[in-house]
C-alpha positions in Angstrom: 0.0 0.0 0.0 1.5 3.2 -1.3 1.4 6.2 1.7 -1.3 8.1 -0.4 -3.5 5.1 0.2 -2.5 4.8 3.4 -3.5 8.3 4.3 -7.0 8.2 2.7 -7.5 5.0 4.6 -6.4 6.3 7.7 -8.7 9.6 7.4 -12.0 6.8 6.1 -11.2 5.3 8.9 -10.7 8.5 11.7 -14.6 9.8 9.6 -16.3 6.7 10.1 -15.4 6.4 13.9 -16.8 9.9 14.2 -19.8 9.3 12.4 -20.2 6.5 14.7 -19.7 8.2 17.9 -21.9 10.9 17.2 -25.3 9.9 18.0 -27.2 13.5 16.7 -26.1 12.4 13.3 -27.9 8.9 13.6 -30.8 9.9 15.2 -31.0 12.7 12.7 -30.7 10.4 9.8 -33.2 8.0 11.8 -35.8 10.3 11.8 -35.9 11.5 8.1 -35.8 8.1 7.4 -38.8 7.0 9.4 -40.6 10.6 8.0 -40.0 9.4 4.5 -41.5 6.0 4.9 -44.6 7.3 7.0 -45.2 9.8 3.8 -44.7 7.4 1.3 -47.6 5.2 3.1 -49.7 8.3 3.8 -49.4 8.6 0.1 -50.3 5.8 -1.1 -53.2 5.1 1.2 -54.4 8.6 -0.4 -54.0 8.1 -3.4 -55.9 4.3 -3.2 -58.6 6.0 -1.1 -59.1 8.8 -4.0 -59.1 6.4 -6.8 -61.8 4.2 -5.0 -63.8 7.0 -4.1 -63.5 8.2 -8.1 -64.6 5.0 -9.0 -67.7 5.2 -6.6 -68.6 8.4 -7.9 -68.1 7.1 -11.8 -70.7 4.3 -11.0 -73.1 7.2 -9.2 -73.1 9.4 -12.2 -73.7 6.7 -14.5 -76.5 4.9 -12.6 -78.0 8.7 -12.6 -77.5 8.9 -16.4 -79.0 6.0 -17.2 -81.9 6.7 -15.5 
């Protein structure tokens, strides 16, 4: 291992023992994690909600139509 290599390792090394110790970071990351999955199911259960409710009211204005 050349020394340039050896430096960068030594400095990944040094970052990820920091990023470890600091637990703001993780619980940080954590939380926008947890945020983006409870959106993405609040989404979805929208958009499945609308699209049955369109489809009741498609059925509605046709039974009205045809009458």
């Amino acid at each position: 291992m050349t020394n340039a290599t050896a430096a960068i390792a030594r400095t990944a090394r040094r970052a990820w023992a920091a990023a470890r110790a600091d637990e703001r970071g993780l619980t940080t990351v954590e939380y926008v994690i947890a945020a983006a999955i409870i959106l993405v199911v609040l989404s979805a259960a929208i958009l499945a909600w609308n699209n049955g409710l369109a489809a009741k009211i498609g059925e509605l204005v046709r039974t009205l139509a045809a009458t």
